[in-house]
C-alpha positions as a Markdown table, in Angstrom:
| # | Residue | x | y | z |
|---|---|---|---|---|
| 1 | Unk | -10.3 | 85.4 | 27.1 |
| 2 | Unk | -7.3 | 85.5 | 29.4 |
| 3 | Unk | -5.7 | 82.5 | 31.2 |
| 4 | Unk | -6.3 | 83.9 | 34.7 |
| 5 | Unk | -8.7 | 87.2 | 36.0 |
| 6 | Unk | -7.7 | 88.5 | 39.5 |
| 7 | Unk | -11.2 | 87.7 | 42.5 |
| 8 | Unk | -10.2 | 91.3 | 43.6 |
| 9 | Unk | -12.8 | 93.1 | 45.1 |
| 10 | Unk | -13.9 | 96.1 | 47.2 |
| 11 | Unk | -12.4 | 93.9 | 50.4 |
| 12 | Unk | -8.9 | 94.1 | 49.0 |
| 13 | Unk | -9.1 | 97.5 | 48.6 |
| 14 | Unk | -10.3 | 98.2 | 52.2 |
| 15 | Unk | -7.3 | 95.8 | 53.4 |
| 16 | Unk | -4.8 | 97.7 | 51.3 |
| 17 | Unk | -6.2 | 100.8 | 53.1 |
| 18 | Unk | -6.2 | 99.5 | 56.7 |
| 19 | Unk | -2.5 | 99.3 | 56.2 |
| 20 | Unk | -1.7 | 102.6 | 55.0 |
| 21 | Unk | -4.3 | 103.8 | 57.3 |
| 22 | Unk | -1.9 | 101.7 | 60.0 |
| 23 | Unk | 1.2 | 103.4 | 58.8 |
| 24 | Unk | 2.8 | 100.4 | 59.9 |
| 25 | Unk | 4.6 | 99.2 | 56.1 |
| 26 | Unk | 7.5 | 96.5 | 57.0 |
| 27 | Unk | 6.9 | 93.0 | 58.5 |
| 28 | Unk | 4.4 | 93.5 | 61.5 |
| 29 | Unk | 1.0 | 92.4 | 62.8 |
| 30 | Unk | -0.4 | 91.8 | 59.2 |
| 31 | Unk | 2.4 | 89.1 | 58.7 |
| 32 | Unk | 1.7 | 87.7 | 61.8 |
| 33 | Unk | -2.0 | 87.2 | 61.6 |
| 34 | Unk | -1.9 | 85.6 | 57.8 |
| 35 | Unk | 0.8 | 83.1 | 59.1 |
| 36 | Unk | -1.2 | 82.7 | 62.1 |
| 37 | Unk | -4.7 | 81.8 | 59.3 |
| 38 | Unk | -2.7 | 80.4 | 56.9 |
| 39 | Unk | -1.4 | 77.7 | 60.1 |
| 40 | Unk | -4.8 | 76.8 | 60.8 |
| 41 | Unk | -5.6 | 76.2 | 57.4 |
| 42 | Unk | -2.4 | 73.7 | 57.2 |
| 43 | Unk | -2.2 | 72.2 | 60.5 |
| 44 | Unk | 1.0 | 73.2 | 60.8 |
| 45 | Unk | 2.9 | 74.2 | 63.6 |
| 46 | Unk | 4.6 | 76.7 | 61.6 |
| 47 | Unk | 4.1 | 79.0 | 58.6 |
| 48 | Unk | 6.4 | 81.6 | 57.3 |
| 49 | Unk | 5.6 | 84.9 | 55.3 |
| 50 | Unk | 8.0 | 85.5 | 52.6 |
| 51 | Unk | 8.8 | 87.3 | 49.9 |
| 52 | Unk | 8.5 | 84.6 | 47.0 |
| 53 | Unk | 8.2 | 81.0 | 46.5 |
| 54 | Unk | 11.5 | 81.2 | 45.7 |
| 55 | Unk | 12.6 | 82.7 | 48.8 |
| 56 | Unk | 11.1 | 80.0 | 50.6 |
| 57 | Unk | 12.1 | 77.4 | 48.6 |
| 58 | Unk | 15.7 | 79.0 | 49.1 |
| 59 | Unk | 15.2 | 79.4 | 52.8 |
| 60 | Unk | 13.9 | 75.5 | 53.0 |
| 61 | Unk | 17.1 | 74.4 | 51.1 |
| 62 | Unk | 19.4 | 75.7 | 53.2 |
| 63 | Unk | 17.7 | 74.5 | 56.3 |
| 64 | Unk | 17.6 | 71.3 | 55.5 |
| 65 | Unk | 21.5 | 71.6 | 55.1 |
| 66 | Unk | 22.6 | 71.2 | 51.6 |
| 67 | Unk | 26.2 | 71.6 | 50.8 |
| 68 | Unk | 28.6 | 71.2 | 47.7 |
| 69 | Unk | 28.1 | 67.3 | 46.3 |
| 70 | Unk | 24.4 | 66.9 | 47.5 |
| 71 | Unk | 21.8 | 66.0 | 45.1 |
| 72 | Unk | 18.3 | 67.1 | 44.8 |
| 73 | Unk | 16.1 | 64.7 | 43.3 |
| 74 | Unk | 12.9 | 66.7 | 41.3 |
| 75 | Unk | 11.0 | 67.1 | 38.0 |
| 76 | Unk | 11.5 | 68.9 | 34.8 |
| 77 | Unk | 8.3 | 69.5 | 34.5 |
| 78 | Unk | 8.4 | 72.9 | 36.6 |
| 79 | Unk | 8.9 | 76.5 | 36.9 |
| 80 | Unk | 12.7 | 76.4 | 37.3 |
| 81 | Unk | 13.1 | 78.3 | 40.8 |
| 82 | Unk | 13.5 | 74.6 | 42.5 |
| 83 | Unk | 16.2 | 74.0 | 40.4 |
| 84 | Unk | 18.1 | 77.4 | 40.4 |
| 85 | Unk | 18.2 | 77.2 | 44.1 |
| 86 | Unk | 19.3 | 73.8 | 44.6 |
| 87 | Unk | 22.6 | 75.3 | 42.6 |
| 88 | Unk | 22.4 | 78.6 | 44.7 |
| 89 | Unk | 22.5 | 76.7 | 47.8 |
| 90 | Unk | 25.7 | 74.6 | 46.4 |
| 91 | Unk | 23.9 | 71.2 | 45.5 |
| 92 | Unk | 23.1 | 69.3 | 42.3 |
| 93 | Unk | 19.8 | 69.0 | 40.4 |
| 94 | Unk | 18.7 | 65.4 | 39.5 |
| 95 | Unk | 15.8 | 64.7 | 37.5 |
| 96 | Unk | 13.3 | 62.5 | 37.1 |
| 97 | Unk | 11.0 | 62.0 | 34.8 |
| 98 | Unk | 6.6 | 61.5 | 35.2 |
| 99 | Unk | 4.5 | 59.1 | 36.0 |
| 100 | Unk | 2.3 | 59.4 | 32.3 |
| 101 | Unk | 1.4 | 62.4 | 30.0 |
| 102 | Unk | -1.8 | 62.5 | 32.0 |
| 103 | Unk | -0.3 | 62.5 | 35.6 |
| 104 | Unk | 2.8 | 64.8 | 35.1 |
| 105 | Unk | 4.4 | 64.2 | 38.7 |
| 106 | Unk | 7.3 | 62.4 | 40.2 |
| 107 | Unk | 7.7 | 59.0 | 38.8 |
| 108 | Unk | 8.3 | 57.6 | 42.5 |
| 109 | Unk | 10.1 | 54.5 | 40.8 |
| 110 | Unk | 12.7 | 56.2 | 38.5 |
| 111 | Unk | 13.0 | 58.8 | 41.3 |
| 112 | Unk | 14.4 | 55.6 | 43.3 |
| 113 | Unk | 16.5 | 54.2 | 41.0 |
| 114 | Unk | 18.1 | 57.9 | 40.9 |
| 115 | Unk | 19.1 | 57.6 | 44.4 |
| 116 | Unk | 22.9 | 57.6 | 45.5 |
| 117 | Unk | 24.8 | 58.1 | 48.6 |
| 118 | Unk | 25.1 | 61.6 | 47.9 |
| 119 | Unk | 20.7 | 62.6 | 47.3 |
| 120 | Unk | 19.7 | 65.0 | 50.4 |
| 121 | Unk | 16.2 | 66.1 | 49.4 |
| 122 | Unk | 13.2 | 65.0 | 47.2 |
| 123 | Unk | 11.4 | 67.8 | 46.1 |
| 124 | Unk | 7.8 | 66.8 | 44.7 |
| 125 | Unk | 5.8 | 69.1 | 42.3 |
| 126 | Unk | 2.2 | 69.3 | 42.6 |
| 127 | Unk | 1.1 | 70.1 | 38.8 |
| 128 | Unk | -1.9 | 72.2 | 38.1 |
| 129 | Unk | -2.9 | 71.6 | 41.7 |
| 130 | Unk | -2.4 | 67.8 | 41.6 |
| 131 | Unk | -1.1 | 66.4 | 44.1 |
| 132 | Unk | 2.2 | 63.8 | 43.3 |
| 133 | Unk | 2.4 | 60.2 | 44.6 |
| 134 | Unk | 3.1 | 60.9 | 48.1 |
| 135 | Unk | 2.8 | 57.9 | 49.8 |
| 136 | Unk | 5.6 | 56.3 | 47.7 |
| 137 | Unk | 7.4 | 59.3 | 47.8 |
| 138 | Unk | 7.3 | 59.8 | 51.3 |
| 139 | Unk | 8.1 | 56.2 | 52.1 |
| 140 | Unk | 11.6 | 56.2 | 50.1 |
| 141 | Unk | 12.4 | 59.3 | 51.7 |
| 142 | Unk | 12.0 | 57.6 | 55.3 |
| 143 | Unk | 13.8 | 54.6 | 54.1 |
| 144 | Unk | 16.8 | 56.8 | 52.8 |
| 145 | Unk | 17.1 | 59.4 | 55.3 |
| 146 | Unk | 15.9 | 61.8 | 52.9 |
| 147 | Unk | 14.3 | 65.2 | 53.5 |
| 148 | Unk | 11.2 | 66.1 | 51.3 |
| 149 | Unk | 10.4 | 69.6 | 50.3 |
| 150 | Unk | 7.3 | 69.9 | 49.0 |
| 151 | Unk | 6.8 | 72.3 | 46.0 |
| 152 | Unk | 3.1 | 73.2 | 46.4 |
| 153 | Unk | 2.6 | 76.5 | 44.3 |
| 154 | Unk | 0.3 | 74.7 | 42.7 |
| 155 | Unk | -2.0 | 73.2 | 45.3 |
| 156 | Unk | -2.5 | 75.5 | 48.3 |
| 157 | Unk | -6.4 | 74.8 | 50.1 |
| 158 | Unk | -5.9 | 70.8 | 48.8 |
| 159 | Unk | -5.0 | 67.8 | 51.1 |
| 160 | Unk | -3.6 | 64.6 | 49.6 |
| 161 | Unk | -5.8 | 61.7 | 48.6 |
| 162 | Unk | -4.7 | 58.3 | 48.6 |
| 163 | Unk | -6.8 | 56.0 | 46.6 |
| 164 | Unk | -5.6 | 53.2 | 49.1 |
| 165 | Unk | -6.1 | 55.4 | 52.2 |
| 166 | Unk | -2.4 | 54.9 | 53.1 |
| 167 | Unk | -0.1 | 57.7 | 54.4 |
| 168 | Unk | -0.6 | 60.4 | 54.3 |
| 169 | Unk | -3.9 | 60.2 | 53.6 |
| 170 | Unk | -5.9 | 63.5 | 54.5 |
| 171 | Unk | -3.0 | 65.5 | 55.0 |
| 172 | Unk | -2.7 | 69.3 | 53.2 |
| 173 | Unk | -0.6 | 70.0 | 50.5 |
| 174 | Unk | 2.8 | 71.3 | 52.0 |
| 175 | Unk | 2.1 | 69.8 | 55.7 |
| 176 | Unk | 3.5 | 66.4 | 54.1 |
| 177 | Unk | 6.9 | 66.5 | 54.0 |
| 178 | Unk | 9.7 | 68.2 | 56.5 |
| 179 | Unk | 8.8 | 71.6 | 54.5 |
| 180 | Unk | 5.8 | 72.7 | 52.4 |
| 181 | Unk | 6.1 | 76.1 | 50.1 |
| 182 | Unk | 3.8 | 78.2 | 48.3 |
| 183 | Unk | 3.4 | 80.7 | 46.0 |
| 184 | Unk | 1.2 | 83.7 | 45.8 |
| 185 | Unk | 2.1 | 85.2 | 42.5 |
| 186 | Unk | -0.5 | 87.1 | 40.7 |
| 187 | Unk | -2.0 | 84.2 | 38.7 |
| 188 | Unk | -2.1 | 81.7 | 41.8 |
| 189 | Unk | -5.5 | 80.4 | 43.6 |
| 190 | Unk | -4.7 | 82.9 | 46.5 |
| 191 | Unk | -2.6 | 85.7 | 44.7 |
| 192 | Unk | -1.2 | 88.6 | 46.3 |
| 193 | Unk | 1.1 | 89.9 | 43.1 |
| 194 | Unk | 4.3 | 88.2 | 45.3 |
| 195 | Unk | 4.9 | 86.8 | 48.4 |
| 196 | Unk | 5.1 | 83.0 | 49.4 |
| 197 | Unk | 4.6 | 80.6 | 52.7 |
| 198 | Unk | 6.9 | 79.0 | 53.8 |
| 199 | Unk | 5.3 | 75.7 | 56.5 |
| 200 | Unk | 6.8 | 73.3 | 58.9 |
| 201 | Unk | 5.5 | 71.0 | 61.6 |
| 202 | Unk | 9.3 | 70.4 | 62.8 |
| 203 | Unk | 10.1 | 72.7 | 65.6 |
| 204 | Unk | 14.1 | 72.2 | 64.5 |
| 205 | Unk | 13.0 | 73.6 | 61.4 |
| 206 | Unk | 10.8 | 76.7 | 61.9 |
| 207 | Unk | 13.6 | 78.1 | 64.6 |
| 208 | Unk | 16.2 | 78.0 | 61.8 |
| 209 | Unk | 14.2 | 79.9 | 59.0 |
| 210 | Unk | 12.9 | 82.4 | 61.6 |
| 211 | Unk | 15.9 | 83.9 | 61.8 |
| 212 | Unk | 17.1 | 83.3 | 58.3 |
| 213 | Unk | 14.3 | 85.0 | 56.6 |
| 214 | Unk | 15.4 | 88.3 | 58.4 |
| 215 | Unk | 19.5 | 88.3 | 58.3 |
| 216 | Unk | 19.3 | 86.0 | 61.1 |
| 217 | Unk | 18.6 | 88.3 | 63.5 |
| 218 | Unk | 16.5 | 87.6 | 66.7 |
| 219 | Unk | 14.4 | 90.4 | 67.2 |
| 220 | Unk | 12.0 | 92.0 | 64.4 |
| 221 | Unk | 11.9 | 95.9 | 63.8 |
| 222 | Unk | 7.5 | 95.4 | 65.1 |
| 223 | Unk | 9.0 | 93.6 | 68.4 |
| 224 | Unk | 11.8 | 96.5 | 69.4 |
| 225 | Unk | 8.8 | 99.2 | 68.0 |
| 226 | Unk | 6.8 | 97.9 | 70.4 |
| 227 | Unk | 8.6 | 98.0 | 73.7 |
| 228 | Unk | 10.3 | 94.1 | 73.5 |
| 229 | Unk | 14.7 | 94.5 | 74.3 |
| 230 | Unk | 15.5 | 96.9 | 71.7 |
| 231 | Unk | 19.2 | 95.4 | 71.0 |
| 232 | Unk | 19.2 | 92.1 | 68.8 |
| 233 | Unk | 21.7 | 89.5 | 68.3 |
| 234 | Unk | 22.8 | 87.7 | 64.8 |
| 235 | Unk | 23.1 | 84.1 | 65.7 |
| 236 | Unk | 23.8 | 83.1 | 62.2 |
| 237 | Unk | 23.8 | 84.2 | 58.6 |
| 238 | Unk | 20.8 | 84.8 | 56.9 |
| 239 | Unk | 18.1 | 86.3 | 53.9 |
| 240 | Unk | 16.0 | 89.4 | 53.6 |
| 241 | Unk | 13.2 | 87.4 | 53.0 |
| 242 | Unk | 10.8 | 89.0 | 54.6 |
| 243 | Unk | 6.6 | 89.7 | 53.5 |
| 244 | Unk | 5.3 | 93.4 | 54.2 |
| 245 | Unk | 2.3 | 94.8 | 55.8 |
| 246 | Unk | 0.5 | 94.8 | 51.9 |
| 247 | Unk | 0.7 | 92.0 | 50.5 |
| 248 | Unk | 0.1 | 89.9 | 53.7 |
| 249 | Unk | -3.0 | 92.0 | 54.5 |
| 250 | Unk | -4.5 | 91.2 | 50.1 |
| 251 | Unk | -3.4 | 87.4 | 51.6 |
| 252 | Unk | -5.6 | 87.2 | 54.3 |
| 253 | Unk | -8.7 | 88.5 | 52.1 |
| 254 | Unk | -7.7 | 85.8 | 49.4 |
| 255 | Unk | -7.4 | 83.4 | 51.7 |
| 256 | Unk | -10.7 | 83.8 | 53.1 |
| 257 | Unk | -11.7 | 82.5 | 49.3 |
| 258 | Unk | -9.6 | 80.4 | 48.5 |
| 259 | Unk | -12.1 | 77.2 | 49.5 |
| 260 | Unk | -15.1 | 78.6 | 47.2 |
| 261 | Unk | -12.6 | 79.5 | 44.3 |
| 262 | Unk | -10.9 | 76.1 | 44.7 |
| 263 | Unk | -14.4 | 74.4 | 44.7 |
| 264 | Unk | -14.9 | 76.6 | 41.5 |
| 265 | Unk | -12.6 | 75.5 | 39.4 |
| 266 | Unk | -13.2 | 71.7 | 40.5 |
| 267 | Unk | -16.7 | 72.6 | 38.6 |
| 268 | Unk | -14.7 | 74.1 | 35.5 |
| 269 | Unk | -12.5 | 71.2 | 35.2 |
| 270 | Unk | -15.5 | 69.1 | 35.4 |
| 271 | Unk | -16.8 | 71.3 | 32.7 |
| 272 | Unk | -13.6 | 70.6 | 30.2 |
| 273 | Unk | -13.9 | 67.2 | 30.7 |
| 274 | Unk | -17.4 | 67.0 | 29.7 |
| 275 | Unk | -16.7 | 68.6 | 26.6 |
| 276 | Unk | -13.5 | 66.8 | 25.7 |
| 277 | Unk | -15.3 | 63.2 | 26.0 |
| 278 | Unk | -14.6 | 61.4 | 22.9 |
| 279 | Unk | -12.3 | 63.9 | 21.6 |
| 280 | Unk | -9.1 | 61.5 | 20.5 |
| 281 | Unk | -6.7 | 63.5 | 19.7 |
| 282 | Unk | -6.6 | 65.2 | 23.4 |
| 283 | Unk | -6.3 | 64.2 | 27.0 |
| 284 | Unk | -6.7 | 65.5 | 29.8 |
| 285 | Unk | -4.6 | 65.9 | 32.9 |
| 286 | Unk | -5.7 | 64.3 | 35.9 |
| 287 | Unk | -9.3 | 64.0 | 34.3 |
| 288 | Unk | -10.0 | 61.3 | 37.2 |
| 289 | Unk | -8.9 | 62.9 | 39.9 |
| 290 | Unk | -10.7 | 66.6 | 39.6 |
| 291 | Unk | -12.2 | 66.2 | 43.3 |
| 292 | Unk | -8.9 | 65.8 | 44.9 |
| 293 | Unk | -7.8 | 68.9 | 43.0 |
| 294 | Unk | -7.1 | 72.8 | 43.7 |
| 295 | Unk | -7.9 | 73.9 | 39.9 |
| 296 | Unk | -4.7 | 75.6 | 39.6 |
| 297 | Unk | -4.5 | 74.6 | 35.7 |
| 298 | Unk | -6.4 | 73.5 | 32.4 |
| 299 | Unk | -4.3 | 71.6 | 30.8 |
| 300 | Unk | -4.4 | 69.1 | 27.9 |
| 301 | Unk | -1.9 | 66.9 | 26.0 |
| 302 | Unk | -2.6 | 66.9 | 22.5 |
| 303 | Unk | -1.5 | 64.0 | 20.0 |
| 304 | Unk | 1.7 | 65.3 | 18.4 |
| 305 | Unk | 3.2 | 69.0 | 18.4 |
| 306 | Unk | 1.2 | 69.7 | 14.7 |
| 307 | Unk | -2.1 | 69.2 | 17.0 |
| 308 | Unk | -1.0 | 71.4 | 19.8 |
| 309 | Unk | 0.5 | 73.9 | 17.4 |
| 310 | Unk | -3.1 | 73.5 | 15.6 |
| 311 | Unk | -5.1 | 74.5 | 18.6 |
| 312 | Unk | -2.9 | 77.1 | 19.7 |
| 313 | Unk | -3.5 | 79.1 | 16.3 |
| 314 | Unk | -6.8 | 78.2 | 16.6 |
| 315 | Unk | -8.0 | 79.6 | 20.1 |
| 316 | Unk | -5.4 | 82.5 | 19.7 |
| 317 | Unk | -7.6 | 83.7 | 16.6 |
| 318 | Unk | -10.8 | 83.6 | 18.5 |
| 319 | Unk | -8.9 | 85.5 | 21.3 |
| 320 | Unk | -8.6 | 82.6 | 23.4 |
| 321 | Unk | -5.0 | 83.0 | 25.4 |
| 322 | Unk | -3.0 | 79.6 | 26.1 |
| 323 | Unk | 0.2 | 78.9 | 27.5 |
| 324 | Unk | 2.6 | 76.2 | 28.6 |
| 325 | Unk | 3.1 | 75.1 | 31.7 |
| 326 | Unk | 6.1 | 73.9 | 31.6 |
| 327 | Unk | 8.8 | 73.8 | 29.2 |
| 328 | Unk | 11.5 | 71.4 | 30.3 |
| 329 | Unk | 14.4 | 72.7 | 32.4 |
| 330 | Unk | 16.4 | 70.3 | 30.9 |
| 331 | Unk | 16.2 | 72.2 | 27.5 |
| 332 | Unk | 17.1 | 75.4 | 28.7 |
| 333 | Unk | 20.8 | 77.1 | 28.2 |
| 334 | Unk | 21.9 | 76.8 | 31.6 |
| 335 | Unk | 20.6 | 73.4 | 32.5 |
| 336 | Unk | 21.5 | 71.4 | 28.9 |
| 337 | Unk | 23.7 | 68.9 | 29.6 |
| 338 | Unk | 23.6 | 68.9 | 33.2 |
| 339 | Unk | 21.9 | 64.9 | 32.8 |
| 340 | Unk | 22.3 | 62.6 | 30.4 |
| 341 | Unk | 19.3 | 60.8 | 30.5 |
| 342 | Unk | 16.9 | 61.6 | 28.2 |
| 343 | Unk | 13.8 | 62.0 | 30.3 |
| 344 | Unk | 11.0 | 60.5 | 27.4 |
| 345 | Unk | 7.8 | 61.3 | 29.2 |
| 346 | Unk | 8.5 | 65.0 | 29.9 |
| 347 | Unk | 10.2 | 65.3 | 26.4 |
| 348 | Unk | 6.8 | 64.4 | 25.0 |
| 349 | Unk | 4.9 | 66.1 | 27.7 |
| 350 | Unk | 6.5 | 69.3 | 27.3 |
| 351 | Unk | 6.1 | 69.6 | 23.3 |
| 352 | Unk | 2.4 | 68.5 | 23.3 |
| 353 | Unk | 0.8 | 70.2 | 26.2 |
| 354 | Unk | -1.1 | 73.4 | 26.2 |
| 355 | Unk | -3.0 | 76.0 | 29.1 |
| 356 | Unk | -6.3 | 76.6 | 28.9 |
| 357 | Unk | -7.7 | 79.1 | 30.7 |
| 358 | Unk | -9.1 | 78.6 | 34.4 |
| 359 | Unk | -10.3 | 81.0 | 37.2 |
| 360 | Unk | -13.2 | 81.3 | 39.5 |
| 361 | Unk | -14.9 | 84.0 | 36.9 |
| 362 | Unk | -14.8 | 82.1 | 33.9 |
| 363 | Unk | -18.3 | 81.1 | 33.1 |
| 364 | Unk | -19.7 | 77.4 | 31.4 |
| 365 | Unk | -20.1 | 78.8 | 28.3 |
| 366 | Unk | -16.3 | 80.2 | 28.0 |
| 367 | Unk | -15.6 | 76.6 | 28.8 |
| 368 | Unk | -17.8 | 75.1 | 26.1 |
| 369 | Unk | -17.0 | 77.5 | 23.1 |
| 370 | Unk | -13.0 | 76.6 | 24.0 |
| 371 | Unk | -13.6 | 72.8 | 24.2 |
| 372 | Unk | -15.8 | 73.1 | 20.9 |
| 373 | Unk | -12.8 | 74.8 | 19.4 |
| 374 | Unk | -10.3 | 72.4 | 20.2 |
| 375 | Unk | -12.3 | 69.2 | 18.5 |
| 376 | Unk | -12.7 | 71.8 | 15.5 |
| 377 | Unk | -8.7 | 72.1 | 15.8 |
| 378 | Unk | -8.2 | 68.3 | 15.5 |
């Protein structure tokens, strides 16, 4: 049973096929109509195809102006792209820890007390498809001058609930702060095998990283194919960051289900929770907060490593995969030592929590046989 099973259909295919069929390959009308739907979805006045999350988290680092001696406020608890391209754009990582082992997102107050004269951005995590505190967040970033760059691989098709109704109430994942970016990897809610979105609603913004993501050039090879001035200018320096024809045409056919897969895994999370009432020795992330969720993850904290170590044995022999999600940056090679702090909660968080398995296809019964395997674990 793996973590994550591809909604590919006959509909991909056919997409696929209109663009060889098109014999149009590179960055054309494709690109332009999946930015155009994936817009809509957002409410954003801008949405950029791109290569990789990365890419766009790359692209919105450097538009937002970092230089040498800025710091970048953001968790450990993440896939460590953020952080490698804070350093690749010239800036510092900080890092701050969670809120709890069952809401692993920003701590908005240590993430304040981590602020100096030289922090530039705040980049919030959305774990599993949770959204993070956003109203504090977004307040201390408006009382500090601070740009936000929302890391929302996790969370695409979500909008943020406040449990107070304060701002930003109702708005999408990625449409909060001064950039949004996603991910459409192959195990993502809308999965393309690469690419990423890039959104804005700052006008400022979305002229910069036009021209970035393409060498900073201001005409694309589809406009000077189809008749526009065939010379170009380069009005600054910039990325080959661009999406092809492909992957944004396997986009736009996921993204017409992302909504029904999203509201599927709501139902599977609902599902685990069920079956993990009562059970001890686990808990479950944002257990009380599944309707405000995409359903990116499954994941539980166990008790103590020996539990989680337990239960990874356990499911792997029924052929049950798992995972983590995330190890802490801080403990790898190249980030050791880079902050003195001991972060406690992500210390803990990251050697006691394990991935279950979560997708649209996975059926009630998977769910119960791996909850019923996990109390047998404890």
């Amino acid at each position: 049973m793996p973590l994550s099973v591809l909604d590919y259909d006959v509909a991909e295919a056919e997409a696929a096929q209109r663009v060889i069929a098109s014999k149009w390959l590179s960055m054309g009308p494709e690109v332009e109509a999946f930015e155009r739907e994936f817009a809509q979805m957002q409410s954003a006045r801008h949405a950029f195809a791109v290569s990789s999350a990365t890419a766009a988290l790359h692209l919105a680092m450097h538009a937002v102006g970092l230089r040498p001696g800025d710091e970048v406020i953001q968790p450990a608890i993440n896939f460590v792209a953020s952080a490698n391209m804070t350093l690749l754009a010239g800036a510092t990582p900080v890092f701050a820890d969670i809120c709890s082992l069952a809401e692993p997102t920003l701590d908005p107050e240590h993430v304040e007390r981590l602020i100096t004269p030289r922090t530039k951005a705040i980049v919030p995590m959305h774990y599993g498809g949770n959204l993070a505190r956003m109203s504090e967040l977004l307040a201390l970033c408006k009382q500090h001058g601070l740009a936000m760059i929302e890391d929302s691989c996790h969370a695409v098709g979500t909008a943020y609930h406040d449990p107070k109704g304060r701002e930003p109430h109702g708005v999408m994942a990625g449409s909060i702060g001064d950039l949004g970016t996603f991910s459409f990897y192959a195990n993502k809610n809308l999965a393309c095998g690469e690419g990423g979105m890039l959104v804005t609603n700052r006008d400022d913004l979305g002229e910069r990283i036009q021209m970035m993501r393409s060498h900073g050039m201001t005409r694309s090879s589809w406009e000077r194919h189809h008749g526009r001035p065939g010379s170009y200018d380069i009005a600054l320096a910039g990325f080959n960051y661009r999406l092809d024809e492909l992957h944004a045409a396997l986009g736009r056919v996921q993204l017409a289900k992302l909504l029904p897969g999203n509201a599927r895994r709501r139902e599977l999370l609902a599902r685990y929770r069920e079956g993990l009432q009562g059970a001890e020795r686990w808990t479950m992330v944002f257990a009380d907060q599944i309707e405000h969720s995409s359903g990116h993850l499954m994941v539980v904290v166990a008790d103590s490593t020996e539990t989680r170590a337990n239960a990874a044995h356990t499911l792997r022999e029924a052929g049950i995969q798992t995972s983590m999600h995330y190890p802490s940056i801080l403990e790898f090679s190249g980030f050791r030592g880079r902050f003195s702090e001991r972060l406690e909660l992500t210390h803990q968080f990251a050697n006691r929590a394990i991935t279950l398995p979560m997708h649209p296809g996975l059926g009630t019964e998977q769910v119960d046989e791996i909850t019923h395997l996990l109390r047998a674990a404890e």
